[in-house]
N, C-alpha and C positions, 0 to 999 in steps of 0.2 A: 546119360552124360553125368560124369563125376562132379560133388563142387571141388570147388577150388580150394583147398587148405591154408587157411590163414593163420599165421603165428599168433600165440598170444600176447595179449599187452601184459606187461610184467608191472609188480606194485611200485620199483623201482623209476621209471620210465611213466607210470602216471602220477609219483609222488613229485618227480623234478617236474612235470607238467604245471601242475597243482600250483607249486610254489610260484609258477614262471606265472601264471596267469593273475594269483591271488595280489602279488607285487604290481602288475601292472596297473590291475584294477583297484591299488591304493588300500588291500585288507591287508596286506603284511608286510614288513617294514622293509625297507630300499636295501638294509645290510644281508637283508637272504637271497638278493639277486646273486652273489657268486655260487650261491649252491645251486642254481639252474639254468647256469647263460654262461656258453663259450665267450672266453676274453677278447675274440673277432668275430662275434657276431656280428649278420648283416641283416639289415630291413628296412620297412619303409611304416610311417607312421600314417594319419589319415590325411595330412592336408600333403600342398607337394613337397615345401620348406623338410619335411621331416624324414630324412635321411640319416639311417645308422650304419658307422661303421666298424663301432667297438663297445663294451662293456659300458664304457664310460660314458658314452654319446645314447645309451641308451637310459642309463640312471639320468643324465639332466632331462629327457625326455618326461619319466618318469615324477619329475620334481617340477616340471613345467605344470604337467595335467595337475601334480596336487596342489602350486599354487593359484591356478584358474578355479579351482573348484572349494578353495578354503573359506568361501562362504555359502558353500552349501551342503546338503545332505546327502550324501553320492550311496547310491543304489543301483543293481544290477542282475539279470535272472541271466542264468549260462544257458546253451541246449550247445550239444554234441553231435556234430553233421557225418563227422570221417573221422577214424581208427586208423590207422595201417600200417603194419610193421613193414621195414625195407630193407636192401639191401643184405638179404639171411641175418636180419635180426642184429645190424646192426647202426640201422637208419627207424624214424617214425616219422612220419604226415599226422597232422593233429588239426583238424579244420573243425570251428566251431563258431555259433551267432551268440550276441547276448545283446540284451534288454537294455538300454542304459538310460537311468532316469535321474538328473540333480534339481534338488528343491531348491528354488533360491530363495528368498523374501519378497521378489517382484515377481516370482512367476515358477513355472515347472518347465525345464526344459529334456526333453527324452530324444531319442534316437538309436536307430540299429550299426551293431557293431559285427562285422566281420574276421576273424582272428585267423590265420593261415600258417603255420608251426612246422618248422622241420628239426628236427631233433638228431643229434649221432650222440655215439658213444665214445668220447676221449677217456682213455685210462681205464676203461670198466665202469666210466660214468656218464649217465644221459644227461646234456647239457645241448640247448636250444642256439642252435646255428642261424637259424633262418626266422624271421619274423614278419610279416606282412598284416596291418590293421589295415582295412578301409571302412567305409559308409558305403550303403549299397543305395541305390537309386532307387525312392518310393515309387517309380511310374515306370512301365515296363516297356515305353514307348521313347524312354530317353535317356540311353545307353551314353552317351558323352556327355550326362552332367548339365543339360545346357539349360534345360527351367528351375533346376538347381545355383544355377550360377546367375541364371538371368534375375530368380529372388532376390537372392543375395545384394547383385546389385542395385537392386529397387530398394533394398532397406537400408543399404549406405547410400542413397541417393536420399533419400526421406528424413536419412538421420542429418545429413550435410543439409537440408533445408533447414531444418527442425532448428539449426545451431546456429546456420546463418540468421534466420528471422530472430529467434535468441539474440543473436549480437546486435543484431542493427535494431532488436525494442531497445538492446542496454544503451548502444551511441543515442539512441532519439529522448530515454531518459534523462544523459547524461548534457545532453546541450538544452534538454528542459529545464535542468537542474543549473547549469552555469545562468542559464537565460535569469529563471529564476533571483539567483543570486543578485547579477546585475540589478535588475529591478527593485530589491531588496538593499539593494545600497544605494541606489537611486533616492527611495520611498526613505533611507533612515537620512540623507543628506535632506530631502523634501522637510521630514520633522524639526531639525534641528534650524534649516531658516525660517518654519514656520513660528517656533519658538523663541528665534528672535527679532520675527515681524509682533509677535506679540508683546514680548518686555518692550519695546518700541511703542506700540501703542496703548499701554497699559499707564502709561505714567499721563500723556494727555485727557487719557479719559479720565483717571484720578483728579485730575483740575476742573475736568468738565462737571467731574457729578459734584465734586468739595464748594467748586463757585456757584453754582444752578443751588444748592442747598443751602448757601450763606446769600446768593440773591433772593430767596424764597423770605429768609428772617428780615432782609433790608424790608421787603415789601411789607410785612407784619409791621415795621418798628412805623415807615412812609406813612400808613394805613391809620396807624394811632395818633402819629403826629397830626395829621390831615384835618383825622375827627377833632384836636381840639381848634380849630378854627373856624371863621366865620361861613357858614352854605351859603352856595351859591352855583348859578351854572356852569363855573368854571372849575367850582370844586366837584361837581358831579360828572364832571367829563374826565376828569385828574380821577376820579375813584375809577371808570368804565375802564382807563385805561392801566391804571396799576391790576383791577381785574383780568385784563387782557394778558398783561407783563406775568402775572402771576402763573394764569393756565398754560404759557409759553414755557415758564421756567419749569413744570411740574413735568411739561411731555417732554424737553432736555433731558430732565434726572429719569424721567423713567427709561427712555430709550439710551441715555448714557450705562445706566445699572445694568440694561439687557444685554448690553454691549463691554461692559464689565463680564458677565456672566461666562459672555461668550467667549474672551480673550483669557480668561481661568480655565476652562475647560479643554482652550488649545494647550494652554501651559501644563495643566496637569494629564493632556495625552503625551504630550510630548514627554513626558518627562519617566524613566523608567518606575516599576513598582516595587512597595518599598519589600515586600515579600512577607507582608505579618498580614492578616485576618485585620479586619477593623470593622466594628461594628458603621454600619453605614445606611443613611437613611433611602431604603431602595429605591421608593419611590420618587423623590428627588433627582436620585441619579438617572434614572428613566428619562426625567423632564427634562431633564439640563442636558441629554447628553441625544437624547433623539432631535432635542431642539437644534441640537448644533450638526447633529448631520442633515438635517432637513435645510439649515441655512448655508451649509457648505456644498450642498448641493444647488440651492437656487443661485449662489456666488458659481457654480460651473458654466461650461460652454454651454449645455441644452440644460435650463431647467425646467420645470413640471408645476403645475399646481397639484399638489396633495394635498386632502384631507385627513389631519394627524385624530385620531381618536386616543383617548385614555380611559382604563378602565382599573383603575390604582385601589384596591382593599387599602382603608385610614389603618386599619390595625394591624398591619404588616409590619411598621415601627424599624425597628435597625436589624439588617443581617448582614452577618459575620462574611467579607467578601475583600477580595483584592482591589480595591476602586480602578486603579489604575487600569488593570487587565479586564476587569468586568465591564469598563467603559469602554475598552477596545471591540467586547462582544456585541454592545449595542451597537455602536457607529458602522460594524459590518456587518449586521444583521437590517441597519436601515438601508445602510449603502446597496447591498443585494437588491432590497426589495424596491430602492426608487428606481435602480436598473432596470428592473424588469419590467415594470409599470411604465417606464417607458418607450420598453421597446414595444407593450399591447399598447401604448397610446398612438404609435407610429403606425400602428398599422391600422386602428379606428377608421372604420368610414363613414361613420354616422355623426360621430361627435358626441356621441350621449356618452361615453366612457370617463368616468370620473377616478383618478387615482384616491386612494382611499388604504392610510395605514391605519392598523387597532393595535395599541400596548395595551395587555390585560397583566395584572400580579394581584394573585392571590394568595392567601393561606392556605393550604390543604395538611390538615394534621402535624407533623413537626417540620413540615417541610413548603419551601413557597413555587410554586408555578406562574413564571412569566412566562407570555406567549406576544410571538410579533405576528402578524397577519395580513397578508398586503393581498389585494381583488386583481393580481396582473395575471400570466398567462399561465400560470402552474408550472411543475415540472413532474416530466413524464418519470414512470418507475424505473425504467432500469439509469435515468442520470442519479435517483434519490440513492440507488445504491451505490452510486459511487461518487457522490457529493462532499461526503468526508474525507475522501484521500488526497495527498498531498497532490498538487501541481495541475489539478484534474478543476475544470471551468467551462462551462457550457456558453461564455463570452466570445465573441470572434475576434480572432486575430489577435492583435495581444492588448484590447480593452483591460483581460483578465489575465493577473496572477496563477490564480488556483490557490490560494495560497490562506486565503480570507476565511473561509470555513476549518480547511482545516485548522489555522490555528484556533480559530471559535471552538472547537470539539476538544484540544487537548486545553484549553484555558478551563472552558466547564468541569473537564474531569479534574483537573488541577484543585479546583473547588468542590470535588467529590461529589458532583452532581452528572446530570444527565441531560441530556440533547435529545430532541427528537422531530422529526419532520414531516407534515401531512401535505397532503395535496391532490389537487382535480384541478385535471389541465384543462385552461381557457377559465377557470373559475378560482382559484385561489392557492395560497401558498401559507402555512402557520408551523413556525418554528417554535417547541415548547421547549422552556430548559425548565430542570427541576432543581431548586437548590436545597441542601441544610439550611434549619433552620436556627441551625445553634453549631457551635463550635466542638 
């Protein structure tokens, strides 16, 4: 038996090839597609949408693939399936696979490509009539596409999850954040009457300590006058009792002063900071200001017996600090810890549980380490790493802001220092800040 005689493929008819294919596959420019493509060419692209039925419908095709793929590095290997000249040499069939790989920046994505070509000769020139791309099916048991498709839909069903839980953390943010707010205008209304509960009781106390200090000189001038007259047991019961009058008037002034103390330290929370460095006596501010949130805590609805420790370095002397705003880190770094000391008192069943704060400031080289340290129930690892972010409180129900650390973290950096947090749950909790020691 003879073979069969097949014409040859001429350079002419694999040069318009060349071209038809190099264009599609984006190596040669869109303007050389009239040298290889009939002006009513027909075909079908790979998806279904892509239906050609001219020249033209084929270059937007063409300009479609190169803006899908303009961020990535497009690559492709040819193989050659079928030849075959038709028609006495005036028809060709051109069927061929290729490799197709684009690199993106999130990944590689590849796939086989099917190319099915028919070609005539208009004018004495071979120009591509027909064109047919598909994707062939990786599994040879599923001829209509259907675990192809069924993928497909499983990644647009993951991705419409993926976007919806995306939306609804952003709505759950964003009424954290109004909630927030509220609260926040709440807490700056809360400031402002408390500011002027205190000029309110700042000018009484001024009379209480001014007369308790000028009753203390009456009793000195009483005391002299007294001595120059005649003794007697009426004058010795007149001395017991100006005695008496005197240690009254001393515990007035001293508990009036503390109460002075106390109502300056609401006026200067309240009051915004003036934004300059002041040198400041740290130690001081510690006392005055842990003092007062220990007493605006036992002034609350549940308060606690704590035990305040101090561990103040004398030669720590004045650093360069916000008062205003470094006052606000204390009073939330107590506020925190009487919190939580009382929620381990609440659950105490013995009774032996003693709440118990430590303020320690030291010197360490040019720079000073305070640390607060409260004996309540600790807090576990993965809340410590996310203790600093905004809105974010391990309080129930809305006890808690979220609000109180973080601004503690960005006040510290504010002050070019550092925050930092230890702890063992059921055993204790110590917040160090490190500051400058110099400006």
């Amino acid at each position: 038996m003879t073979k069969k005689s097949e014409t040859p493929i001429d350079s002419d008819l694999e040069k318009a090839y060349d071209i038809f294919v190099k264009v599609s596959f984006m190596e040669m420019d869109l303007k050389h597609l009239d040298e290889a493509v009939a002006s009513d060419i027909h075909g079908f692209g790979t998806t279904i949408d892509e239906r050609i039925h001219n020249i033209d419908e084929y270059r937007e095709l063409v300009k479609k693939q190169i803006k899908e793929s303009e961020n990535a590095e497009f690559q492709y290997e040819r193989q050659n399936l079928k030849k075959q000249i038709l028609a006495g040499g005036e028809a060709a069939l051109m069927v061929e696979e290729a490799e197709i790989k684009l690199n993106f920046d999130e990944g590689v994505v590849q796939f086989p490509l099917r190319l099915s070509t028919l070609l005539e000769k208009i004018d004495g020139k071979w120009k591509v009539v027909h064109a047919h791309g598909s994707t062939p099916v990786m599994s040879e048991n599923d001829t209509w596409h259907i675990n192809d498709w069924k993928t497909k839909n499983q990644q647009l069903e993951t991705k419409v999850a993926q976007k919806t839980a995306e939306l609804a953390a952003s709505l759950e943010e964003l009424k954290a954040a109004q909630t927030q707010l509220v609260v926040q205008e709440k807490l700056a209304a809360l400031g402002q009457l408390a500011a002027g509960i205190a000029h309110e009781i700042k000018n009484p106390m001024n009379f209480v300590n001014n007369f308790s200090e000028l009753s203390l000189e009456y009793v000195d001038e009483m005391r002299t006058a007294l001595n120059r007259l005649e003794k007697g047991e009426a004058m010795d019961e007149i001395t017991d009792l100006l005695g008496d009058v005197e240690e009254n008037l001393k515990k007035i002034h001293q508990h009036g002063s503390r109460a002075d103390g106390i109502v300056k330290s609401m006026l200067m929370h309240s009051r915004g900071g003036s934004g300059v460095l002041e040198p400041t006596d740290l130690n001081e501010l510690l006392r005055e200001y842990v003092n007062l949130a220990f007493h605006g805590m036992r002034a609350g609805k549940t308060p606690i017996n704590v035990k305040i420790n101090y561990e103040l370095d004398d030669q720590i002397g004045t650093v360069p600090v916000y008062p205003e705003d470094f006052s606000r880190v204390v009073l939330n770094l107590c506020k925190n810890a009487f919190d939580a000391m009382r929620d381990k008192l609440s659950l105490s069943q013995n009774g032996e549980y003693l709440p118990s704060l430590t303020v320690k400031a030291a010197l360490q080289d040019e720079r000073v380490v305070v640390s607060f340290e409260d004996n309540g129930p600790g807090i576990s690892e993965e809340n410590r790493k996310k203790l600093f972010e905004p809105f974010f409180t391990t309080k129930k129900g809305t006890e808690g802001t979220g609000l109180g650390l973080s601004i503690t973290h960005d006040i510290i950096k504010n002050h070019k220092g550092e925050i930092n947090i230890e702890s063992v749950e059921d055993k204790f909790t110590r917040f160090t800040i490190e500051l400058p020691n110099k400006q």
